[in-house]
C-alpha positions in Angstrom: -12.3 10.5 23.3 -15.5 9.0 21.8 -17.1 8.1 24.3 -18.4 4.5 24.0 -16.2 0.9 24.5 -15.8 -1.1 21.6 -14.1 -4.5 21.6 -12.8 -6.8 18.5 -10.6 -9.8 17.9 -7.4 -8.3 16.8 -5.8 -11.6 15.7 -6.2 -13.6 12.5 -9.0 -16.1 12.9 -8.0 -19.7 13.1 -6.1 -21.4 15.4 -2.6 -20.1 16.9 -0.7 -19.6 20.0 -2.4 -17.0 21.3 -5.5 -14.9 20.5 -5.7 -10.8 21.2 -9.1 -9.0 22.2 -8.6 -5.9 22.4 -10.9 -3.5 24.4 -10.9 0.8 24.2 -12.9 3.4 25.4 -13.4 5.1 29.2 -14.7 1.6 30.3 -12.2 -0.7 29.3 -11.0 -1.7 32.5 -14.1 -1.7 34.3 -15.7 -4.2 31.2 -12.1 -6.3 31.2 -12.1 -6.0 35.4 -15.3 -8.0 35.3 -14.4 -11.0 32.8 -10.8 -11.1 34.2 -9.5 -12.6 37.7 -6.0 -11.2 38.0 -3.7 -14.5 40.1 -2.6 -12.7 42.3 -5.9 -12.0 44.0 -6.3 -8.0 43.3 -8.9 -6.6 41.4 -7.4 -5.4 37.8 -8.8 -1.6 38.6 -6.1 -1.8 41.2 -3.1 -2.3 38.8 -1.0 0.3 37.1 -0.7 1.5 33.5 1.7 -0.5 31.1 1.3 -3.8 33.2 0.9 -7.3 32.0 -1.3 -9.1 34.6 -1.4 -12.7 34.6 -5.0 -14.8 35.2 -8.2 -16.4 34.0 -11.0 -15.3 31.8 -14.4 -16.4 33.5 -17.9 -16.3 32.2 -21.1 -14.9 34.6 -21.2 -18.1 36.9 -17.3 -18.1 37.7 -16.3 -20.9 35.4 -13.1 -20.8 33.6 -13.0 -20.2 29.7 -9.6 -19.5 29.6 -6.3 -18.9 31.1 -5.1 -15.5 29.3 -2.2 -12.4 30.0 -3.7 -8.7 30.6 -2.0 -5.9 29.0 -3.4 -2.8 30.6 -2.6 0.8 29.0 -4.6 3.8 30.5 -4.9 6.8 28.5 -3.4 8.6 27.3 -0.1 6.5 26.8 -2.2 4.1 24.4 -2.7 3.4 20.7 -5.9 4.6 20.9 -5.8 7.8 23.1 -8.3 5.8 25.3 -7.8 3.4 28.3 -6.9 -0.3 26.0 -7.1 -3.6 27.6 -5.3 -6.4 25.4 -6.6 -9.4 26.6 -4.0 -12.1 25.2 -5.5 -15.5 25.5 -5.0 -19.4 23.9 -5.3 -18.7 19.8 -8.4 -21.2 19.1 -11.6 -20.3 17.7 -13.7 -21.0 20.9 -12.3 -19.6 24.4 -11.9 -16.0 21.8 -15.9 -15.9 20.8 -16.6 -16.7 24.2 -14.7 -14.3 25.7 -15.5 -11.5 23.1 -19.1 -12.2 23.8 -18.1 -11.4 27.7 -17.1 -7.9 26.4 -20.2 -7.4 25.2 -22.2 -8.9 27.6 -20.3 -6.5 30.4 -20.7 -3.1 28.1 -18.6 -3.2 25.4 -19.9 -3.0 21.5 -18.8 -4.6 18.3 -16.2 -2.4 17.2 -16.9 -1.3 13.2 -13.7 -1.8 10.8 -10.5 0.6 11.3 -12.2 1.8 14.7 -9.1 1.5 16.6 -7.2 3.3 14.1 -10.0 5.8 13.3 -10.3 6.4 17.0 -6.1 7.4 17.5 -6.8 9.3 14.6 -9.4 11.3 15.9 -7.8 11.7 19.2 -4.4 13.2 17.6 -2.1 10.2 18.0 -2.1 9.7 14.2 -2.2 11.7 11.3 -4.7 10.8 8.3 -1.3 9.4 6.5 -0.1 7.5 9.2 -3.3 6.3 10.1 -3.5 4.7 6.2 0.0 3.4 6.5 -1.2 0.8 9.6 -3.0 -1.3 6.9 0.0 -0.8 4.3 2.6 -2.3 6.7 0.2 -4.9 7.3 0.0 -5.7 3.5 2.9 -5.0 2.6 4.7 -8.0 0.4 8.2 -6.7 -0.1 10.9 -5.0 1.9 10.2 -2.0 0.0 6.9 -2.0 0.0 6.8 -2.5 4.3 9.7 0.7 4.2 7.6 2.7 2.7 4.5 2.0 4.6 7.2 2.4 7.7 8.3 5.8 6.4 4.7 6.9 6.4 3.8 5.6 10.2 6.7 7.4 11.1 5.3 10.3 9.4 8.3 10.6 7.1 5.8 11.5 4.3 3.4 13.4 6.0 6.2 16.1 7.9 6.9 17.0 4.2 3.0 17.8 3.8 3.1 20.4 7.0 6.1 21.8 6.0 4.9 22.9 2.7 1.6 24.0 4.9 3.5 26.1 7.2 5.4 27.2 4.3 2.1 28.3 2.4 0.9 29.8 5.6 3.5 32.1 6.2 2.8 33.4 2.6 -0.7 33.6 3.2 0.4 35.9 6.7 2.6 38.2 4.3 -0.3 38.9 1.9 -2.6 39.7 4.5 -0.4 42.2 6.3 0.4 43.5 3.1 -3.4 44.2 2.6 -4.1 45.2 6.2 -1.4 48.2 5.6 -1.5 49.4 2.4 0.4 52.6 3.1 3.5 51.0 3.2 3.6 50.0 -0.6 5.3 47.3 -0.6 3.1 45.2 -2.9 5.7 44.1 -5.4 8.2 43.2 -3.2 5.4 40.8 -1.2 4.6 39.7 -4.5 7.8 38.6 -6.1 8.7 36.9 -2.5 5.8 35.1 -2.7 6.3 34.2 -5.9 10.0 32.4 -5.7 8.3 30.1 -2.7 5.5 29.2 -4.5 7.6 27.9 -7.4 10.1 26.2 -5.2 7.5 24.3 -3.0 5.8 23.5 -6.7 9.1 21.8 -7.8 9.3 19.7 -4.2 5.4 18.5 -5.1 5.9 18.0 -8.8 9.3 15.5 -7.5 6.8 13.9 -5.2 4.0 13.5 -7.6 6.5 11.5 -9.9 6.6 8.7 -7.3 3.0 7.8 -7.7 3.7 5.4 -9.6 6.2 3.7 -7.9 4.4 4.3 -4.6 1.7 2.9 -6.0 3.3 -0.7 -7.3 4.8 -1.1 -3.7 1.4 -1.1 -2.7 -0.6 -3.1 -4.8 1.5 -5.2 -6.4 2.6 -5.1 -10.3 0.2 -6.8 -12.5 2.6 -8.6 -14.6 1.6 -11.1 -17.2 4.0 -14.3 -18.3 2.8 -14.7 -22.3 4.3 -16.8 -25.0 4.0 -20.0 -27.1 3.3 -23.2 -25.5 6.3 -24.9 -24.3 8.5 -22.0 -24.0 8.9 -22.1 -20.1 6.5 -19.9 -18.6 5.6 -22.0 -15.6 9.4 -22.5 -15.3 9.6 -18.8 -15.5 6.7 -18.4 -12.9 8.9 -20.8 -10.5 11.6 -19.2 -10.9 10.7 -16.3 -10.0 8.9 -17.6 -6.9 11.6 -19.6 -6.1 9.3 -22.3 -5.6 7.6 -25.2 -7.2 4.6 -23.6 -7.6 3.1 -24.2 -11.3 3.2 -27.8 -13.3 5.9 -27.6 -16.0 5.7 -30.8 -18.5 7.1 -31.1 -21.8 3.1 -31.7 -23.1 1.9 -28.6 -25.0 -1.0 -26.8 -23.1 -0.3 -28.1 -19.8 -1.4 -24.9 -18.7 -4.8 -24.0 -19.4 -6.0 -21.5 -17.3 -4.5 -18.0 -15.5 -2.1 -19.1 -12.3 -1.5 -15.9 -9.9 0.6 -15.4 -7.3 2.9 -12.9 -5.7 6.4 -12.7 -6.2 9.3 -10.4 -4.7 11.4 -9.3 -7.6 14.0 -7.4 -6.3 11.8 -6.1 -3.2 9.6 -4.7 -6.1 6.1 -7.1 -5.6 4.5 -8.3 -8.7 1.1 -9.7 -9.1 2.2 -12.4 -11.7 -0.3 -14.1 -14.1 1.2 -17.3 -15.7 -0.8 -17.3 -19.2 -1.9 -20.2 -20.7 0.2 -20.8 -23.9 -1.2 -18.7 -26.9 -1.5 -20.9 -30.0 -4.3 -22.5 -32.3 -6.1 -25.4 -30.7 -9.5 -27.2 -31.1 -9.6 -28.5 -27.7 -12.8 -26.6 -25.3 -10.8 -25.7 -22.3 -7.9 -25.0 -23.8 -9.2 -22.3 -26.2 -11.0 -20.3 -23.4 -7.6 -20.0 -21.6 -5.9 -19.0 -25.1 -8.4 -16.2 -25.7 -7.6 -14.8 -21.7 -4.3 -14.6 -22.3 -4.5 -12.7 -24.9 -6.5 -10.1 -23.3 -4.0 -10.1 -19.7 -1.9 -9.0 -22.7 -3.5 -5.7 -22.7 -5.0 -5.6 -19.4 -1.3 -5.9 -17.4 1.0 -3.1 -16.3 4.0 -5.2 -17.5 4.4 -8.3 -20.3 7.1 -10.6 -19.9 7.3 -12.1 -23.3 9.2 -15.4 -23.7 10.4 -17.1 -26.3 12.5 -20.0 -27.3 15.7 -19.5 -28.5 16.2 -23.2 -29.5 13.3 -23.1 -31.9 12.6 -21.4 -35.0 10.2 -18.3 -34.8 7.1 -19.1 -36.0 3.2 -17.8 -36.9 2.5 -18.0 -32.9 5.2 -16.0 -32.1 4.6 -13.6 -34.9 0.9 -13.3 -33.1 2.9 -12.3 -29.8 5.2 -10.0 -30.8 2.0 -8.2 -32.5 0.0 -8.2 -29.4 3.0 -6.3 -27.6 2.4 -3.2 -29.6 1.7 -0.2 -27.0 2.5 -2.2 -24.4 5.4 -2.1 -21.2 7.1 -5.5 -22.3 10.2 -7.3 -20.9 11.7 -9.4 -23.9 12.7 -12.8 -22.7 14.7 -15.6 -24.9 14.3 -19.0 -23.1 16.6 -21.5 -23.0 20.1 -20.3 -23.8 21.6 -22.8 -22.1 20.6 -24.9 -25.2 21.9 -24.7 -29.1 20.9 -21.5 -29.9 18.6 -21.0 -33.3 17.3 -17.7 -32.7 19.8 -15.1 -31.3 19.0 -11.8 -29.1 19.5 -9.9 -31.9 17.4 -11.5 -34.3 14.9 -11.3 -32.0 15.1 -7.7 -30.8 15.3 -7.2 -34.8 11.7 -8.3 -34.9 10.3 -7.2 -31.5 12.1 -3.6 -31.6 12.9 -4.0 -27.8 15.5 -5.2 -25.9 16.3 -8.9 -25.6 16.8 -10.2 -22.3 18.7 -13.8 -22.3 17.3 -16.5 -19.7 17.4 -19.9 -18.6 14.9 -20.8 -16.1 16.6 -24.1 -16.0 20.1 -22.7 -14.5 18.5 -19.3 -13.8 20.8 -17.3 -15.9 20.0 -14.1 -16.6 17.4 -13.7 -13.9 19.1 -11.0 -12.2 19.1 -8.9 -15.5 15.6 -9.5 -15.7 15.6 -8.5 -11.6 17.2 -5.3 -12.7 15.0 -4.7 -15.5 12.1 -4.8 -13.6 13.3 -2.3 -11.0 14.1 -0.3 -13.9 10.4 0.2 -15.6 9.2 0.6 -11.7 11.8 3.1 -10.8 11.8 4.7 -14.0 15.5 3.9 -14.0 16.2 5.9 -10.7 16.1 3.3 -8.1 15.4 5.9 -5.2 16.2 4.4 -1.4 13.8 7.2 0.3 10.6 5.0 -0.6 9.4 6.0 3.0 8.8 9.3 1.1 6.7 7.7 -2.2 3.1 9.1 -2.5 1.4 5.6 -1.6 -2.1 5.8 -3.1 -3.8 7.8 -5.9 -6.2 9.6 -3.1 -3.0 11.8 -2.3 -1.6 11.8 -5.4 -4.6 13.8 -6.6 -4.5 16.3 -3.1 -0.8 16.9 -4.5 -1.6 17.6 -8.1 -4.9 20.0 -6.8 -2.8 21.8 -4.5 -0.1 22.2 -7.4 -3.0 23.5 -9.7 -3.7 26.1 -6.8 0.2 27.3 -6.5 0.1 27.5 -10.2 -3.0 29.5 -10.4 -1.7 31.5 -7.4 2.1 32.7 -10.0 -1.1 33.4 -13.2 -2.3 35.8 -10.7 0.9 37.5 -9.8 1.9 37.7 -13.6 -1.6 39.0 -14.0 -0.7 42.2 -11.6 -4.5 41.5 -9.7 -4.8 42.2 -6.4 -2.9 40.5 -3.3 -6.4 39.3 -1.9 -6.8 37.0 -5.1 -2.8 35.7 -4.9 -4.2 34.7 -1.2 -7.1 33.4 -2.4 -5.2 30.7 -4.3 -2.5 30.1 -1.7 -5.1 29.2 1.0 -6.8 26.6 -1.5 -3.6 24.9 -1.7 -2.8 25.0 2.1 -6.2 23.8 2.2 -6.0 20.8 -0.1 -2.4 20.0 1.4 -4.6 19.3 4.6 -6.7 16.6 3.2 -3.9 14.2 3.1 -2.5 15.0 6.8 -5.9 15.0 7.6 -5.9 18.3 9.0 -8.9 19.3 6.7 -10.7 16.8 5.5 -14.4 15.8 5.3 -16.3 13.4 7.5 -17.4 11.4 4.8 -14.0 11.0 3.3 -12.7 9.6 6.8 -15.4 6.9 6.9 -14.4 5.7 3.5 -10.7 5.4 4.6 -11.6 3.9 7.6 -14.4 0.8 6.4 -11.1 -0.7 4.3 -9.6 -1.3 7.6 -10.0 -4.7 9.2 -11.9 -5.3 11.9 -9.6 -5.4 15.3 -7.1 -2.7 13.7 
C-alpha cells in the first residue's frame, strides 16, 4: 500500500457517453463518500465491496454537477491492491474537471502517469511484464499485436521467465550443497548436471530471443515505405491496403508531393506505411523537396515496397529505384497487370534480383500474395500462433541475451574445471538478470522510467 490517494480521469478527453474518475489509496471512499450522494439515502461508507451505487456528484454547497454511477472495490479484490472508487459520470469535458477537482479538494492528489499500474505493481497484483502489457493492449493495432499484449497480461510470457528462474535456482541450491559438503565428492557429477540444464534453458532463451523482432513489429508498427515512379499507383497501393479512400490518386504526375502515413493491418501484422512522393527529375520547389525524402525513407524504412508499372517501359527513374534498393528488405511490386503487359515479372526480377510480386490495385489482384509476403519477412517465414509468448520490447530482449551471456559463461567455467563457487557465481547473475524483466529484481530508477510512458488515469 502506498499510502496516499491519488485520483485521475481514466477516460479519453473529449466528449462521450460517459466519463471515468477513478480514485485509489486507503481514503478513497472516504474522499468519493464526500462528493457522492448515493439515491438511495445511505451514506457510500455503508455499502459493500463490488457494488455499483447509483447517485449525484455535488460540489461543497450541495449543488448538483452531475448525475454519475459508483463502482466501489475495497482492497484487496481491486486493480490496484488499494480501496478504488470508479466514479462513472456524463462523458463532457466540464461535470469531469469539476468533479476531479472535488477529489482533490476532499484529499485526493493528481495521480503522476502509470500510477495505477505502478501501484498494482508494487502491491503484487502485477508482474513488471504484465504491468507493461496494460499500455500494449491499449496500443495495440492488430489482432496480433492485442494477442500478444493479452498473452503478456495473462502472464503467458512472464511464467516462462520464473520457470527458467526456479530452474536456475535449483542449480544454484545443488552447487552450494555441493560446496557446503565437500566430503562427499561428488563435484563432477554436480557439474555435468548442471551443465545439461544450463544448455537446455539456453536453447528455450535463444528460441525466445529470435522473436524480438517479431515482437517488436506487433508493437510498434512496421515502418514500411511505398516508393516508385510517378504514376505507378502508390496512393492506389496506399488505399488498397487501408481499404479506404485515404490518399488522392489522379492521373497528373506528382500529385503526391509530400510523405502520407497511416496505419494499416496487413494480415494482423501492423505497418506504419509512408506513401512516397513519386521519385523522378522535376524543377518544380515543392515537388523536389518531397523527391529528395523519398529517397532517404528509402533507407530509413524496415521494409520497401517497390512498384512499378508493368504497362510501361522501364526507364532511367526506375533504373534510379532499383539502385536505391541495394541492402535493403524490399517487396517487388509490378502494377497494373490487369493492363497489356510491356514489362513481365521476370524481366523485372531479371533486373531487380528479387522476387516479383504481380498486383493490381485497381481489382486488387495479388494483394493477398503481397499479404503473405509481408507475414513472411515479419515472421521470418514461420508464422508462429503463440505470439502471447513474443519478447515485446528491446528492454527484455536485452535481460534475455545478458542472462544467456551469464549461462554461457557459467558451461566456460565448467569446461574450465574452476571451482563450483565460480559455476554459481555465473548462474546467480543470470537468475538475477531473468528478474529484471518479471520485475522481481529490478532497480527503482528503472521502474520510474517504465512507468512515466504510461498515461495518466492508467
Amino acid at each position: 500500500m502506498q499510502g496516499d490517494t491519488i485520483s485521475a480521469i481514466a477516460t479519453a478527453q473529449g466528449e462521450g457517453g460517459i466519463g471515468i474518475i477513478r480514485v485509489s489509496g486507503d481514503k478513497a471512499v472516504e474522499v468519493a463518500a464526500k462528493m457522492f450522494r448515493p439515491a438511495s439515502g445511505k451514506a457510500l461508507t455503508e455499502y459493500e465491496s463490488h457494488r455499483a451505487i447509483y447517485g449525484r456528484i455535488v460540489d461543497a454547497e450541495g449543488r448538483t454537477v452531475d448525475e454519475a454511477m459508483v463502482l466501489l472495490m475495497k482492497a484487496p479484490h481491486s486493480y490496484t491492491k488499494e480501496d478504488v472508487v470508479e466514479l462513472q459520470c456524463h462523458g463532457g469535458v466540464m461535470p469531469l474537471r469539476k468533479a476531479l477537482a472535488l477529489t482533490y479538494d476532499y484529499g485526493a492528489r493528481p495521480a503522476e502517469g502509470g500510477e495505477f499500474t505502478k501501484r498494482a505493481f508494487l502491491n503484487g497484483r502485477l508482474d513488471l511484464s504484465q504491468a507493461q502489457a496494460v499500455m500494449d493492449i491499449i496500443t495495440a493495432k492488430t489482432d496480433r499485436s492485442l494477442k500478444m499484449a493479452a498473452g503478456h497480461l495473462t502472464g503467458q510470457f512472464s511464467e516462462q521467465i520464473k520457470k527458467w528462474r526456479q530452474d536456475i535456482l535449483g542449480q544454484i541450491a545443488h552447487l552450494e550443497a555441493a560446496i557446503d559438503f565437500p566430503e562427499d565428492e561428488v563435484d563432477d557429477v554436480v557439474t555435468e548436471n548442471v551443465s545439461e540444464k544450463v544448455v537446455e534453458i539456453r536453447n528455450y532463451i535463444q528460441k525466445l530471443i529470435k522473436t524480438a523482432g517479431t515482437g517488436r513489429i506487433l508493437r510498434e508498427g512496421l515502418m514500411t515505405a511505398i516508393v516508385g515512379k510517378p504514376n505507378v499507383g502508390k496512393s492506389s497501393l496506399l488505399n488498397a491496403l487501408l481499404q479506404e479512400e485515404r490518399a488522392i490518386v489522379t492521373d497528373i504526375p506528382g500529385t503526391t508531393r509530400d510523405s502520407i502515413e497511416e496505419y494499416a493491418n496487413v494480415g494482423g501484422v501492423p505497418l506504419r506505411i509512408i506513401d512516397t512522393a513519386g521519385i523522378r527529375a522535376t524543377e518544380d520547389v515543392v515537388e523536389k523537396i518531397g523527391v529528395e525524402k523519398s529517397r532517404q525513407m528509402i533507407s530509413q524504412a524496415a521494409l520497401v515496397l517497390a512498384l512499378f508499372d508493368g504497362s510501361r517501359a522501364l526507364d532511367h527513374e526506375d533504373e534510379e529505384i532499383l539502385s536505391l534498393l541495394n541492402g535493403q528488405e524490399a517487396i517487388v511490386l509490378l502494377n497494373k497487370s490487369d493492363l497489356k503487359a510491356v514489362v513481365t515479372a521476370a524481366d523485372l526480377s531479371a533486373k531487380a534480383q528479387l522476387p516479383v510480386i504481380e498486383i493490381s490495385t485497381k481489382d486488387y489482384s495479388g494483394m493477398e500474395q503481397l499479404t503473405e509476403a509481408i507475414k513472411a519477412k515479419v515472421y521470418g517465414g514461420e508464422v508462429m500462433a503463440d505470439e502471447g509468448s513474443f519478447v515485446s520490447d528491446e528492454r527484455q530482449a536485452n535481460l534475455l541475451r545478458t542472462a544467456d551471456r551469464h549461462l554461457a559463461a557459467a558451461l566456460t567455467t565448467i569446461e574450465a574445471g574452476l571451482g563450483l563457487d565460480f559455476i554459481s557465481i555465473d548462474l546467480r547473475s543470470a537468475w538475477e538478470t531473468l528478474g529484471e524483466i518479471t520485475g522481481d529484481t529490478v532497480g527503482e530508477d528503472i521502474i520510474d522510467e517504465i512507468f512515466s510512458k504510461f498515461c495518466i488515469g492508467k
